[in-house]
N, CA, C and O atoms as a Tripos MOL2 file, in Angstrom:
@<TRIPOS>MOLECULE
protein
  192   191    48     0     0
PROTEIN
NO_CHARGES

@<TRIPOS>ATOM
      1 N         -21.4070   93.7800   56.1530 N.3       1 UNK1
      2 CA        -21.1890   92.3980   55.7770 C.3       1 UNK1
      3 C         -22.3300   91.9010   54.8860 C.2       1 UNK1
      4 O         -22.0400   91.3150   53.8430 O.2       1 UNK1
      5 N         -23.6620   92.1050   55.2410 N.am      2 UNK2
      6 CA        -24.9680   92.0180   54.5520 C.3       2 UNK2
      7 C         -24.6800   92.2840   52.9810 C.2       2 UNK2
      8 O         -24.8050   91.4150   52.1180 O.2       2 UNK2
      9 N         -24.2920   93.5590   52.7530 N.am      3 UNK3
     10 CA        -24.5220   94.4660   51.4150 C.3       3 UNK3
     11 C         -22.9870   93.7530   50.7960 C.2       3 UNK3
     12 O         -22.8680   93.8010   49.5720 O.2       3 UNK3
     13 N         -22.0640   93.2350   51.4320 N.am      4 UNK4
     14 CA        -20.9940   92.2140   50.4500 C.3       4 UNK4
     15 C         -21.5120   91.2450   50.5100 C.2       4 UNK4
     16 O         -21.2670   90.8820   49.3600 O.2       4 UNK4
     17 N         -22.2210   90.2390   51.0330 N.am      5 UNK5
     18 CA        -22.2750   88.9690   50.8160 C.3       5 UNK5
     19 C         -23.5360   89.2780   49.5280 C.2       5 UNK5
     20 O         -23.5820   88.7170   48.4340 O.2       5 UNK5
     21 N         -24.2320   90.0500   49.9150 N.am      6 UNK6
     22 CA        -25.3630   90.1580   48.3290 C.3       6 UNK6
     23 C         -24.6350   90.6020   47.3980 C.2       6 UNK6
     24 O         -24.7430   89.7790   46.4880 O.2       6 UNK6
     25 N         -23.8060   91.5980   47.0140 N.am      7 UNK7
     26 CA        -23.0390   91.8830   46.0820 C.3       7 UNK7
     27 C         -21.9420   90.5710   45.6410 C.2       7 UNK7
     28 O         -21.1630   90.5630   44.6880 O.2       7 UNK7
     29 N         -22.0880   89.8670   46.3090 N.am      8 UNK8
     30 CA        -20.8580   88.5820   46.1920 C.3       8 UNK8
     31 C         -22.2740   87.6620   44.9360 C.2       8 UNK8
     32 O         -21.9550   86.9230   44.0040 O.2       8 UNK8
     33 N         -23.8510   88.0530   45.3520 N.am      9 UNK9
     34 CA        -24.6890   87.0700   44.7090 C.3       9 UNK9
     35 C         -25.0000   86.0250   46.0000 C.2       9 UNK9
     36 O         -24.9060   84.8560   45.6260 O.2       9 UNK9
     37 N         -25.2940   86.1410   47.2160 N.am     10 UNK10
     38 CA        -25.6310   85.0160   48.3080 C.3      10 UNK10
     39 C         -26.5700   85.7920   48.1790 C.2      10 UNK10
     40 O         -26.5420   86.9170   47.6800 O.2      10 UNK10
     41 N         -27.8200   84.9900   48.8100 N.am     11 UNK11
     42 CA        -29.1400   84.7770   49.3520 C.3      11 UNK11
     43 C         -29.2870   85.2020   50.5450 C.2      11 UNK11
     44 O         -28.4930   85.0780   51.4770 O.2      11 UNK11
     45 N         -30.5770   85.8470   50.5360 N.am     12 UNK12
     46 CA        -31.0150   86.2040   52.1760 C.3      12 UNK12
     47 C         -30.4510   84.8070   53.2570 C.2      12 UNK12
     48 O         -30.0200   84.9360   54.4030 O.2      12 UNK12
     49 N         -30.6070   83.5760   52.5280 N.am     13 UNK13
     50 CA        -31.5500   82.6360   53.8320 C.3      13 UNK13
     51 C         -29.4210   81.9720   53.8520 C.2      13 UNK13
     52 O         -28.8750   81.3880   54.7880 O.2      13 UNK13
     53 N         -28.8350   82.3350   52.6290 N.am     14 UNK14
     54 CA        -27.3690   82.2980   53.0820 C.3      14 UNK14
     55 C         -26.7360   82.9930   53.7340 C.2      14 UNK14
     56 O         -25.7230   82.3550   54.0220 O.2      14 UNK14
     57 N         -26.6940   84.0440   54.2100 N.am     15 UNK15
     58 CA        -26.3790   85.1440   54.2790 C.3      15 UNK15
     59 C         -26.8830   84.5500   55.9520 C.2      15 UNK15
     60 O         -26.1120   83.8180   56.5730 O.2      15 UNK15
     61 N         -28.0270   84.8990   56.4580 N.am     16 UNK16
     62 CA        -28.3810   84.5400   57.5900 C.3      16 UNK16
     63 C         -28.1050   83.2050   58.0390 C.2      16 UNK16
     64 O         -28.1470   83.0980   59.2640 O.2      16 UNK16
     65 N         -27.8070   82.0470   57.3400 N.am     17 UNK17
     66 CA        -27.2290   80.8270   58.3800 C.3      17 UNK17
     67 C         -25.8010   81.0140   58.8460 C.2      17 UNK17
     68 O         -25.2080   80.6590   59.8640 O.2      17 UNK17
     69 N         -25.2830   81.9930   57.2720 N.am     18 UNK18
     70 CA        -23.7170   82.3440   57.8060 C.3      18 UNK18
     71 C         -23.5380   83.1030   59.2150 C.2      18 UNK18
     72 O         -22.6220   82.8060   59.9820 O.2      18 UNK18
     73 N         -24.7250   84.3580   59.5650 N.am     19 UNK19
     74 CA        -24.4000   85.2530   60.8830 C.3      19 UNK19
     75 C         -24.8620   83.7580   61.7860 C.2      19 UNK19
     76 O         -24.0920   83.3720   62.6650 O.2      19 UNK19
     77 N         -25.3650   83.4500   61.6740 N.am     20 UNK20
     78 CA        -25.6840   82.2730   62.5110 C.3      20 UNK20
     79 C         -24.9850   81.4500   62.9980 C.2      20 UNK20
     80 O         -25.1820   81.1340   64.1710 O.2      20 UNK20
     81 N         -23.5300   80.6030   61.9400 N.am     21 UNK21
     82 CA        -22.6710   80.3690   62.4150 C.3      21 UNK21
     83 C         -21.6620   80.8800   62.8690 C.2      21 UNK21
     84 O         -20.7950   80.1990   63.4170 O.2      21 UNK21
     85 N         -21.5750   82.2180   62.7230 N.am     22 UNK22
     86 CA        -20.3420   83.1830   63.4850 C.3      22 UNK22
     87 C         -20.9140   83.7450   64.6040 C.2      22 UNK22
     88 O         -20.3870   84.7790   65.0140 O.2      22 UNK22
     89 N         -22.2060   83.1560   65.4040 N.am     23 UNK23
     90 CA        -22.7050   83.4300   66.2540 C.3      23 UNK23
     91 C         -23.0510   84.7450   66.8880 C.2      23 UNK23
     92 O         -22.9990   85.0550   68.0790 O.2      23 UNK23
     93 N         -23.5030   85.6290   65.5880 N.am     24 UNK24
     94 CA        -24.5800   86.7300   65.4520 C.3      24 UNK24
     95 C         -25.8140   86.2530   66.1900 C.2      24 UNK24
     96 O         -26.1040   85.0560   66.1880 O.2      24 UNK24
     97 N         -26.3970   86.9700   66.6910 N.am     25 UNK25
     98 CA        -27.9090   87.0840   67.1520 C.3      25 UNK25
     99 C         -28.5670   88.3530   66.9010 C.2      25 UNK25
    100 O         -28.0390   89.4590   67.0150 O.2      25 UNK25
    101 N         -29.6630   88.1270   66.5800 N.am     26 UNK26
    102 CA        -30.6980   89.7610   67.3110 C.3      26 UNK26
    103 C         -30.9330   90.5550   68.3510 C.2      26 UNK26
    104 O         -31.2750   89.9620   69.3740 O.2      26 UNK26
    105 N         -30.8630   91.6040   68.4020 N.am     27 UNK27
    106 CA        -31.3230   92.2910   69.9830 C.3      27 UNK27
    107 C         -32.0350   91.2110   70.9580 C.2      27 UNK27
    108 O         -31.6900   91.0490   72.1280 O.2      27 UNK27
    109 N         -32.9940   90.5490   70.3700 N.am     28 UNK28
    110 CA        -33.3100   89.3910   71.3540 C.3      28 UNK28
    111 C         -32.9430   88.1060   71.3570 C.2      28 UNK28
    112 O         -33.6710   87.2120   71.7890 O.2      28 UNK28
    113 N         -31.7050   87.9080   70.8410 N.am     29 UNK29
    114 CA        -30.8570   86.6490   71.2050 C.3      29 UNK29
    115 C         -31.4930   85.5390   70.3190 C.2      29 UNK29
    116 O         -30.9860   84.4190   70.3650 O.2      29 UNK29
    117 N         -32.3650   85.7250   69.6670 N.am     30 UNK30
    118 CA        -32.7680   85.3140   68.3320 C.3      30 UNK30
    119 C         -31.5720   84.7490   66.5240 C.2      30 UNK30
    120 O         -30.6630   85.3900   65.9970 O.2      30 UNK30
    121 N         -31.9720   83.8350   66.2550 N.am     31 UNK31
    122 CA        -31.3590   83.3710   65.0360 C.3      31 UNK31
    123 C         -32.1040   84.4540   63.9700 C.2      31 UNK31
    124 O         -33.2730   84.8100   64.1160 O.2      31 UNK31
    125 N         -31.4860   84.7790   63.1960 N.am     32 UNK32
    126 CA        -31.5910   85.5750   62.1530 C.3      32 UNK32
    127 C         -32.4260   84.4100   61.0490 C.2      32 UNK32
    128 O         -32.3990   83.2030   60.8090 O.2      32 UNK32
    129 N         -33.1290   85.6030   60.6010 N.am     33 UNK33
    130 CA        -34.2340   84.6710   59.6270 C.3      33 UNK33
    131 C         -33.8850   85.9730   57.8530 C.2      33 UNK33
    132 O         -33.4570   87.1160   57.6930 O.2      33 UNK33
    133 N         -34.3830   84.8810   56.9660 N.am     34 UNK34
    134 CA        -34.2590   85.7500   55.5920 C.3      34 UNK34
    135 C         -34.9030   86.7330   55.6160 C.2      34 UNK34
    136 O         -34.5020   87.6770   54.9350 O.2      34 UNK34
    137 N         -36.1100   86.8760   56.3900 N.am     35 UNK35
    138 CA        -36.4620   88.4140   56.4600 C.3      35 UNK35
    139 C         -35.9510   89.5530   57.1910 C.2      35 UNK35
    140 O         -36.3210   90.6670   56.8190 O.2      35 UNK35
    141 N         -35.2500   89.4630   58.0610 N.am     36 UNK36
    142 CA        -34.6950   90.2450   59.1960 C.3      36 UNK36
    143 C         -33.0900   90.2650   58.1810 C.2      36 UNK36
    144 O         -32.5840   91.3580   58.4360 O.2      36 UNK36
    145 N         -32.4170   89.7030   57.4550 N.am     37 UNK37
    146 CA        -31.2920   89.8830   56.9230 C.3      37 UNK37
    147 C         -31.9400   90.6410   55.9010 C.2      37 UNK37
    148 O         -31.0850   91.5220   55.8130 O.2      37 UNK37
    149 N         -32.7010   90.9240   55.1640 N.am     38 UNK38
    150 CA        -33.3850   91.2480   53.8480 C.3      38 UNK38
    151 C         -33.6040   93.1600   54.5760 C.2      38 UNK38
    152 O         -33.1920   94.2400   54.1540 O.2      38 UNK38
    153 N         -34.5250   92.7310   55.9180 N.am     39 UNK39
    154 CA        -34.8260   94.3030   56.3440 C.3      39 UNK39
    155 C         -33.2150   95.1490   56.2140 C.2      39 UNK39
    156 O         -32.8600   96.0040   55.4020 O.2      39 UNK39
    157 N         -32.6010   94.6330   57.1470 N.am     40 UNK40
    158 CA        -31.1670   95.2270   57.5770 C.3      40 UNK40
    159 C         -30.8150   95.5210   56.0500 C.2      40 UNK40
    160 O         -31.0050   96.6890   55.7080 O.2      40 UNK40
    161 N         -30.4180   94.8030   55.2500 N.am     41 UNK41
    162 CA        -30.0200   95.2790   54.0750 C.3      41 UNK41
    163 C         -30.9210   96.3410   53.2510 C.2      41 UNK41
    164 O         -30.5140   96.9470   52.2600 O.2      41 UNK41
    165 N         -31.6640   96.4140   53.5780 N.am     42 UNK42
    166 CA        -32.7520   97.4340   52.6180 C.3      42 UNK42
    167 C         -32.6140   98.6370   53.7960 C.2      42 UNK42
    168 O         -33.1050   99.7070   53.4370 O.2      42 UNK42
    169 N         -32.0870   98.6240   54.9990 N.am     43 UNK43
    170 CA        -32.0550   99.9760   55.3720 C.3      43 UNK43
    171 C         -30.7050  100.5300   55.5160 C.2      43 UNK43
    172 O         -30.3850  101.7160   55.5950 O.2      43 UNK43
    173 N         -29.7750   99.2160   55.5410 N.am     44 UNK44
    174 CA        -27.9810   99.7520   54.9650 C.3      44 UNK44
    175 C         -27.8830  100.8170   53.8970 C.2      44 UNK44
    176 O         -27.3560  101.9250   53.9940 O.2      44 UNK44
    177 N         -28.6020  100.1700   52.6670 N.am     45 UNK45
    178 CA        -28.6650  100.5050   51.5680 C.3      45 UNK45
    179 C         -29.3580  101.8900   50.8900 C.2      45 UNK45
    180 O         -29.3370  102.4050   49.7720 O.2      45 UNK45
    181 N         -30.0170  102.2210   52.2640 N.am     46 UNK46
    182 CA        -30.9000  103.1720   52.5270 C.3      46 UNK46
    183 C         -29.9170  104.2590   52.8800 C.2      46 UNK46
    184 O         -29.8870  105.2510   52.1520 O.2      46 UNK46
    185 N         -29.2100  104.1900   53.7890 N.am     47 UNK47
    186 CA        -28.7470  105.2550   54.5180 C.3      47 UNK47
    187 C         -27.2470  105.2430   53.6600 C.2      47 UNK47
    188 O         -26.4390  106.1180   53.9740 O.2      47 UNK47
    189 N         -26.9440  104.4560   52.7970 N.am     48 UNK48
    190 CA        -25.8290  104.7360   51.8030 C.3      48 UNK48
    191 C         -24.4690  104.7010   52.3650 C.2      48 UNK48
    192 O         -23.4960  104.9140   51.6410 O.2      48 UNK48
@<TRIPOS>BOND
     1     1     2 1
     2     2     3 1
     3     3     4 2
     4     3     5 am
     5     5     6 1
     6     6     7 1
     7     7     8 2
     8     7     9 am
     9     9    10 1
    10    10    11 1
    11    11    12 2
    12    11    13 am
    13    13    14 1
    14    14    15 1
    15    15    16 2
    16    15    17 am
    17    17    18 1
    18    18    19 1
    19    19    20 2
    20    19    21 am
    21    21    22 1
    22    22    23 1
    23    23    24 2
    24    23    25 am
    25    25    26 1
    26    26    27 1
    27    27    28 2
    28    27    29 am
    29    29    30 1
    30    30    31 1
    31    31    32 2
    32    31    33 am
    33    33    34 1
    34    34    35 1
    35    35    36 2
    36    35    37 am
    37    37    38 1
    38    38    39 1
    39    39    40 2
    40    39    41 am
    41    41    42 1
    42    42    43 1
    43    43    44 2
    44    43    45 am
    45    45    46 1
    46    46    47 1
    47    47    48 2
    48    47    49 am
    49    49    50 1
    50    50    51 1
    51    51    52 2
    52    51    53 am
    53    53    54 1
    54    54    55 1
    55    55    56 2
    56    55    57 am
    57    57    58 1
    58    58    59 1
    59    59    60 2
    60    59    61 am
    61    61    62 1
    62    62    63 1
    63    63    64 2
    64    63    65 am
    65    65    66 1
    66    66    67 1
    67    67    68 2
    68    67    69 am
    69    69    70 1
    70    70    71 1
    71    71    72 2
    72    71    73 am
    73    73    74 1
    74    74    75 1
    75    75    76 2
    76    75    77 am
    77    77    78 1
    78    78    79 1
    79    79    80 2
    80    79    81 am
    81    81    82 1
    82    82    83 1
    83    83    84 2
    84    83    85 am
    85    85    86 1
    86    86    87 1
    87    87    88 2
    88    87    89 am
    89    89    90 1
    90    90    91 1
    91    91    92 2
    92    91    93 am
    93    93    94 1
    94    94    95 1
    95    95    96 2
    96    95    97 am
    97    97    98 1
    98    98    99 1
    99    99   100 2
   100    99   101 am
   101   101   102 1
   102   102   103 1
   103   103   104 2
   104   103   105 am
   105   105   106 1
   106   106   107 1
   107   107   108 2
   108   107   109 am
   109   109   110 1
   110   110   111 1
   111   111   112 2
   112   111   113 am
   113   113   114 1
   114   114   115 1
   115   115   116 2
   116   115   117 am
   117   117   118 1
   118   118   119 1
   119   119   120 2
   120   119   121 am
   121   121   122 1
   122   122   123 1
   123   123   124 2
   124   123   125 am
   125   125   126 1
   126   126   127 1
   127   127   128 2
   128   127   129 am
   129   129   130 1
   130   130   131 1
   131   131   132 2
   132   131   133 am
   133   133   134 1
   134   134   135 1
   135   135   136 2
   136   135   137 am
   137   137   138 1
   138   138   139 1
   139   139   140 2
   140   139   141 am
   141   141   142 1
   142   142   143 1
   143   143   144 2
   144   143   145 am
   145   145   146 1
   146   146   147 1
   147   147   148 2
   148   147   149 am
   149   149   150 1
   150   150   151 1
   151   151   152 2
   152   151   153 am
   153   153   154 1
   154   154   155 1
   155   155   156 2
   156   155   157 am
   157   157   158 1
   158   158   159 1
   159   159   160 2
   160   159   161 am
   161   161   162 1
   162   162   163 1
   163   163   164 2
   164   163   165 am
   165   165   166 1
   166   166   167 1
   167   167   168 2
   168   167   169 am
   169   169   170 1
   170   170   171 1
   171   171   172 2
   172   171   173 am
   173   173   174 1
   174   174   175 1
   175   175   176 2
   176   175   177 am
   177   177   178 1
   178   178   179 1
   179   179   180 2
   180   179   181 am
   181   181   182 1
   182   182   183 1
   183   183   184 2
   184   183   185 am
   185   185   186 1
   186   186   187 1
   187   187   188 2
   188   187   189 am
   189   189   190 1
   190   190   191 1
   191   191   192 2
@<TRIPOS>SUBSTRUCTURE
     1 UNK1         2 RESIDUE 1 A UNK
     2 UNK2         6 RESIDUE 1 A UNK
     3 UNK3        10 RESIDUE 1 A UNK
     4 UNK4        14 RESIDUE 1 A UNK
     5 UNK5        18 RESIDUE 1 A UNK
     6 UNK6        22 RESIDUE 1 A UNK
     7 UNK7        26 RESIDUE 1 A UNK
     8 UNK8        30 RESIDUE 1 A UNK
     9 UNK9        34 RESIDUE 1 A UNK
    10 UNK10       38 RESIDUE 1 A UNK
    11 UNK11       42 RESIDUE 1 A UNK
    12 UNK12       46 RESIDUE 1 A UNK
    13 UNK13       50 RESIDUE 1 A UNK
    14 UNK14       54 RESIDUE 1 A UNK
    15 UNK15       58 RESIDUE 1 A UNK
    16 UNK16       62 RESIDUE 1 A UNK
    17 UNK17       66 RESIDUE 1 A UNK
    18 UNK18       70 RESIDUE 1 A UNK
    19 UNK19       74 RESIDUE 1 A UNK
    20 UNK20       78 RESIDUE 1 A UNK
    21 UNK21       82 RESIDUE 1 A UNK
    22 UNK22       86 RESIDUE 1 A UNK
    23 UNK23       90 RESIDUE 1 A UNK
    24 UNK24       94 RESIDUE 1 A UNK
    25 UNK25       98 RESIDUE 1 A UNK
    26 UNK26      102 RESIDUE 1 A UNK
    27 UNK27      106 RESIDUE 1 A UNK
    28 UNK28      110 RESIDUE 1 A UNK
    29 UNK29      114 RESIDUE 1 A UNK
    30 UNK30      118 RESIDUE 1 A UNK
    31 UNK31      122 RESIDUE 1 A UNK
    32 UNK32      126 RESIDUE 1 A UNK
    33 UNK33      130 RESIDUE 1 A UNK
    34 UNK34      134 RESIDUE 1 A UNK
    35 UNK35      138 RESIDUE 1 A UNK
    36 UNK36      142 RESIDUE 1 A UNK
    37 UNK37      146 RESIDUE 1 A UNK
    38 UNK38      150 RESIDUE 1 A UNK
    39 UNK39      154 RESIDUE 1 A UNK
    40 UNK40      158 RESIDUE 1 A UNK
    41 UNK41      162 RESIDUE 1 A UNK
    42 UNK42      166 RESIDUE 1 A UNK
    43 UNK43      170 RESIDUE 1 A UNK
    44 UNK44      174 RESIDUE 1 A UNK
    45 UNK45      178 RESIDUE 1 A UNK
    46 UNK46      182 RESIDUE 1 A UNK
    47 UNK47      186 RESIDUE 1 A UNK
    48 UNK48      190 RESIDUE 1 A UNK
């Protein structure tokens, strides 16, 4: 979902309010921040 919404042209800090409202969290039940959407995508993108 990460690697389409950037290919769509959204923003880290969009991208993360969106998992936010579809009520995504982190392993620790945490709101997703632009850096933690930014990591995930740089290691999606990684593993191809």
């Amino acid at each position: 979902m990460i690697l389409a919404r950037r290919a769509q042209g959204q923003g880290y800090n969009q991208i993360a309010q969106e998992l936010d409202s579809l009520g995504f969290r982190t392993r620790r039940g945490c709101r997703f921040t632009h850096k933690q959407v930014q990591r995930l995508a740089h290691r999606a993108a990684e593993k191809g």
